[in-house]
C-alpha positions as CSV (number, residue, x, y, z in Angstrom):
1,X,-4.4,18.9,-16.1
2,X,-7.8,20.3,-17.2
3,X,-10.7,18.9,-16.0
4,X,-10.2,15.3,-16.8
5,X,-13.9,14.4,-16.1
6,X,-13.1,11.3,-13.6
7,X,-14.9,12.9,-11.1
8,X,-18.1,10.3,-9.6
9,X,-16.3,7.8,-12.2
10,X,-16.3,3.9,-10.4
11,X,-12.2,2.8,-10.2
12,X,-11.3,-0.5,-9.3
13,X,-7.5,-0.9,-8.5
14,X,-6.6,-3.8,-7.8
15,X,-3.5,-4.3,-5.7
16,X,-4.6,-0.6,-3.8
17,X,-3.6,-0.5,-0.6
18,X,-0.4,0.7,-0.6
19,X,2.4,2.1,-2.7
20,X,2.2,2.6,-5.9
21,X,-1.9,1.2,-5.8
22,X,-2.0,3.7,-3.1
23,X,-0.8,6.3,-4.6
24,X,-3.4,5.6,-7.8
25,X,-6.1,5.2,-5.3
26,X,-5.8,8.5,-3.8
27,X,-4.6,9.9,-7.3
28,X,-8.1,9.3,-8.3
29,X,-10.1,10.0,-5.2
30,X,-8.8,12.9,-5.5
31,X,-10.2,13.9,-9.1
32,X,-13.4,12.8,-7.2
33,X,-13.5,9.5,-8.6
34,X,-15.3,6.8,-6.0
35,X,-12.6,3.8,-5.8
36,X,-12.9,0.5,-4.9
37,X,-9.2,-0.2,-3.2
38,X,-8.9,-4.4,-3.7
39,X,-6.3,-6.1,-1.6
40,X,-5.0,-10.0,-1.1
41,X,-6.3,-11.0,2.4
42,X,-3.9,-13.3,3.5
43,X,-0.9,-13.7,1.4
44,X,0.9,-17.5,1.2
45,X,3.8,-18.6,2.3
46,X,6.4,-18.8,-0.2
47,X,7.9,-22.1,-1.0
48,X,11.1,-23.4,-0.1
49,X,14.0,-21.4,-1.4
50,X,11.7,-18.8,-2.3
51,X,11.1,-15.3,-1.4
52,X,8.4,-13.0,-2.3
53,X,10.5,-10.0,-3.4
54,X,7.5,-7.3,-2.0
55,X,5.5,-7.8,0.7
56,X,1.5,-7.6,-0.1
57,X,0.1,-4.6,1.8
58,X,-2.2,-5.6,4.7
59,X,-5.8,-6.0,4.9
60,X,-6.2,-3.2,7.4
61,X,-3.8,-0.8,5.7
62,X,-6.4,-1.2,2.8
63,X,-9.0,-0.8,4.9
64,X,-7.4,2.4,6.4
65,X,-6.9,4.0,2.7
66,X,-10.5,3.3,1.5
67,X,-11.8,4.9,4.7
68,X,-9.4,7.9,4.1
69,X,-10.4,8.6,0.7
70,X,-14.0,7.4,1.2
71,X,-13.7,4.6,-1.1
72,X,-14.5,0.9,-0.7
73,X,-12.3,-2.0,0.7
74,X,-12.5,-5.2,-1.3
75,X,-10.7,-8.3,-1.2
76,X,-10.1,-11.4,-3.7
77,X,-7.1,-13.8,-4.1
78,X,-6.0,-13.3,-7.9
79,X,-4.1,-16.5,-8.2
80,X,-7.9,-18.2,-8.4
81,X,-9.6,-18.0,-12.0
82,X,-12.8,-17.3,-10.1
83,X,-12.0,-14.0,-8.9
84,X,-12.1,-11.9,-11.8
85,X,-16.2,-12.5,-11.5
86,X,-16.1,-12.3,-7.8
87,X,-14.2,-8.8,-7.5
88,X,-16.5,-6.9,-10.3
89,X,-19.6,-8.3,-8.4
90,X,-18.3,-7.0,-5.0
91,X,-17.4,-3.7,-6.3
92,X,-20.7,-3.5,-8.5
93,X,-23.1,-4.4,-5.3
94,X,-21.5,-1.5,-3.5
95,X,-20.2,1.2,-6.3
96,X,-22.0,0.4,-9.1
97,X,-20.6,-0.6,-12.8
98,X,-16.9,-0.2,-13.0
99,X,-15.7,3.1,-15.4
100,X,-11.8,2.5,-14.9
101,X,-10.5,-0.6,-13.9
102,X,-6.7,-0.4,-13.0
103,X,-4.7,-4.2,-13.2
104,X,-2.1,-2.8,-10.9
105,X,-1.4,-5.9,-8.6
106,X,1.6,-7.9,-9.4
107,X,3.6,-11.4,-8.3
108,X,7.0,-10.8,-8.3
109,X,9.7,-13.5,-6.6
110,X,13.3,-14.0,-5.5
111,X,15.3,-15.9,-6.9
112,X,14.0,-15.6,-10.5
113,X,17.1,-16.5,-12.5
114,X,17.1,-19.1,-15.4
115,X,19.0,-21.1,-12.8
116,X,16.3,-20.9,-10.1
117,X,13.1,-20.9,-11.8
118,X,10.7,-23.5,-12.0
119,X,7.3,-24.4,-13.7
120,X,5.7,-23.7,-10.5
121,X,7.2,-20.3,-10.0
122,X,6.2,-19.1,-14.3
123,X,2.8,-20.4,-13.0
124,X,2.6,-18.1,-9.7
125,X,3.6,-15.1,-12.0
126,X,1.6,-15.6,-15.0
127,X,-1.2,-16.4,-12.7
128,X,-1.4,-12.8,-10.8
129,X,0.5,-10.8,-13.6
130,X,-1.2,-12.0,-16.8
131,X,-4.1,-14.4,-16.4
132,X,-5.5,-12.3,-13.4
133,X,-5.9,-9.2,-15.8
134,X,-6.8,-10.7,-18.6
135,X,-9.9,-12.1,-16.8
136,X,-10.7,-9.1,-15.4
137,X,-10.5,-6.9,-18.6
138,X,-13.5,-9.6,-20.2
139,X,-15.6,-9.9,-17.3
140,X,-16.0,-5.7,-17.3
141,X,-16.1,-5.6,-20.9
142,X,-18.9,-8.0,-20.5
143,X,-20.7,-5.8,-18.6
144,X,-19.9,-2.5,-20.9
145,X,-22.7,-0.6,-22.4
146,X,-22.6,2.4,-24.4
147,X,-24.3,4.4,-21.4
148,X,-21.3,3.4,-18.9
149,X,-17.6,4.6,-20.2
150,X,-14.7,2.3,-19.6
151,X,-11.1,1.9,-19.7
152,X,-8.6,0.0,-18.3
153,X,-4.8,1.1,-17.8
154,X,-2.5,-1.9,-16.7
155,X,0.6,-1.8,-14.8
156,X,4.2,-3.0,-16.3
157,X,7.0,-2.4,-15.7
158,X,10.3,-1.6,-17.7
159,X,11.7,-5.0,-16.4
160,X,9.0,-6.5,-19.6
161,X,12.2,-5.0,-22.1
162,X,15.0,-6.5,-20.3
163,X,16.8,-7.1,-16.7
164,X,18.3,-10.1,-16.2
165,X,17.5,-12.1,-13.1
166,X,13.6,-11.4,-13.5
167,X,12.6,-14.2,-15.8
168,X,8.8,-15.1,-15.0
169,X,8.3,-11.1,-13.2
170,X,9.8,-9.7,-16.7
171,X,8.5,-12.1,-19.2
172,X,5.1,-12.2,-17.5
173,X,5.2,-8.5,-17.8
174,X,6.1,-8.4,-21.4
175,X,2.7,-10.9,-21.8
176,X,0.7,-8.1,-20.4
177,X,1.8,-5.8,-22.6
178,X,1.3,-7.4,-25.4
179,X,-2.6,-8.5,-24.0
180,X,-2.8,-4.4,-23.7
181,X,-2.3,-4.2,-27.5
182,X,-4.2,-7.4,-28.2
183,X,-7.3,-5.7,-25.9
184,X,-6.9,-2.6,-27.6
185,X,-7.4,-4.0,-30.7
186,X,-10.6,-5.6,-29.9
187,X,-12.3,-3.5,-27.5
188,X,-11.6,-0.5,-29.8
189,X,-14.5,-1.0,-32.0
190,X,-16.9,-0.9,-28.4
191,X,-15.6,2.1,-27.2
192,X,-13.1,0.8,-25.0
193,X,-9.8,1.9,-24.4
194,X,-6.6,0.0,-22.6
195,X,-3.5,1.5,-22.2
196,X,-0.4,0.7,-19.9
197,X,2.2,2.5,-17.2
198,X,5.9,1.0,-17.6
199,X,7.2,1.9,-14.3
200,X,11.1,2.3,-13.6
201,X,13.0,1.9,-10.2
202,X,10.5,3.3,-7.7
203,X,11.0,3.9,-3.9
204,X,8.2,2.1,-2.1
205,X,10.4,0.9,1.0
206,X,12.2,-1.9,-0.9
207,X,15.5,-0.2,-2.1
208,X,18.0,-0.1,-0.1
209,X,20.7,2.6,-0.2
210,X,23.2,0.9,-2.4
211,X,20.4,0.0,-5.0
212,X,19.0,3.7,-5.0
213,X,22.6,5.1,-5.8
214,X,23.0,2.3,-8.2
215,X,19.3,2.9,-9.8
216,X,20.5,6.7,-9.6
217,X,24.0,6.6,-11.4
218,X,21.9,4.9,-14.8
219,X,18.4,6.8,-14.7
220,X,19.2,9.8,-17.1
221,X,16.9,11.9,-15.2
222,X,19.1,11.0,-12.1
223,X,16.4,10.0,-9.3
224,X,14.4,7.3,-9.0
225,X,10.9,7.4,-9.2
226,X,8.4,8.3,-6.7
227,X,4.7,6.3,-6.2
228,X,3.2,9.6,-7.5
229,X,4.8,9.6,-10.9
230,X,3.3,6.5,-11.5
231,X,0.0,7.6,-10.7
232,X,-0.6,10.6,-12.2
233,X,0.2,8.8,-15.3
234,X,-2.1,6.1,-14.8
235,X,-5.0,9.0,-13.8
236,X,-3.9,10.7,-17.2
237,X,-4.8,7.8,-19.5
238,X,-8.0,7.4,-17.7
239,X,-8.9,10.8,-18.1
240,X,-10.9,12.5,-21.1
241,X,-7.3,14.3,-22.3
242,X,-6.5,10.8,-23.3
243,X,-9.5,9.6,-25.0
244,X,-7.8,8.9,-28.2
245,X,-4.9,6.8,-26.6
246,X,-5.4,3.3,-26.7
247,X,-2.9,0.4,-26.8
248,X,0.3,2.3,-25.6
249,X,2.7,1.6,-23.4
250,X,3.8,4.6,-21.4
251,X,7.6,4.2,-20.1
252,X,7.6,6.6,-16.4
253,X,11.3,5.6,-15.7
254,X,13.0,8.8,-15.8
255,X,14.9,7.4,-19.4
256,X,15.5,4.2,-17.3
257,X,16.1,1.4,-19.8
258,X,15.4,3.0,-22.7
């Protein structure tokens, strides 16, 4: 990529620490952006008969990333309405105003079948996955001002078009989306763009043999992903080669689920 003038740009990702949100955070440290790296400091138990299908990357492994790529560690539970406020004053106290904000953190559960599911369980997604980003994208569009460029590129996934057995993870994901569009629309006209990533099946430590040859035998482009093919997309729709890109929805999924 040529130039793609990110360099001394201020990135928040939330979710950062680790896989894929590590992989964006050091995808854009190293373009020379400054990152603020925001991770969940103590993660809840899960309910009865419930399992958190990922586990939330550590405080100290965040820690350990922002100190690697000379970023900023900065915490804030996403599940509280409050937080979108919170996080973009805690970055802005020690980066400055926010140039890329990346809505990479995610709630996803196990078992999320029609069977399963319960009000409580659609609330813990849409919480984190829809209302959480939502939030955020106001509170820095708030702050925008023609001297400070902005974008935002949010996090999917390929489960938002269909895969059974991921009701509130898919469905909440198909919400953000369609609040990327719905931004796009209205932020347009201020010089703000928003833009999404679909992943597919990527390796970050939770597929297990059997699921990679499964994931293999229907990706057309037969591997599954890596955290890095995620992120260079998401530091291409930041950068200034995709200035006129705004309220897409990029599919990286190797033809997965097409």
């Amino acid at each position: 990529m040529i130039d793609p003038q990110l360099s001394g740009q201020n990135v928040l990702v939330t979710g950062g620490g680790a896989n894929i949100g590590g992989a964006i955070s050091r995808a854009f440290a190293a373009q020379g952006a400054r990152v603020a790296v925001h991770y969940l400091a103590q993660e809840p138990p899960a309910p009865d008969g419930t399992a958190w299908a990922h586990l939330t990357p550590s405080a100290a492994s965040a820690e350990r990333l922002a100190t690697e790529i000379g970023g900023v560690a900065v915490s804030a539970d996403l599940s509280h309405p409050d937080s979108a406020r919170q996080l973009v004053d805690a970055v802005e106290r020690r980066l400055g105003p926010i140039n890329v904000l990346v809505n990479n953190a995610a709630h996803c559960e196990s078992a999320d079948t029609l069977d399963t599911f319960d009000a409580a369980s659609l609330e813990r997604h849409y919480r984190v996955n829809v209302v959480a980003p939502a939030l955020l994208i106001a509170e820095v569009a708030r702050r925008h001002t023609a001297e400070v460029p902005l974008c935002v590129v949010n996090v999917s996934t390929d489960a938002a078009r269909a895969f059974p057995g991921q009701i509130g993870y898919g469905t909440s994901k198909a919400a953000l989306e369609a609040l990327t569009r719905a931004t796009a629309l209205e932020l347009g006209p201020r010089g703000i763009r928003v833009n999404a990533v679909a992943p597919g099946p990527v390796q970050t430590g939770w597929m297990t043999e059997a699921i990679v040859e499964h994931s293999t035998s229907v990706i057309p482009m037969g591997r599954v992903g890596e955290p890095s093919d995620i992120s260079d997309a998401v530091v291409f729709l930041a950068s200034r080669q995709a200035r006129w890109i705004t309220g897409q929805v990029l599919q990286v999924a190797g033809g997965h689920a097409l």
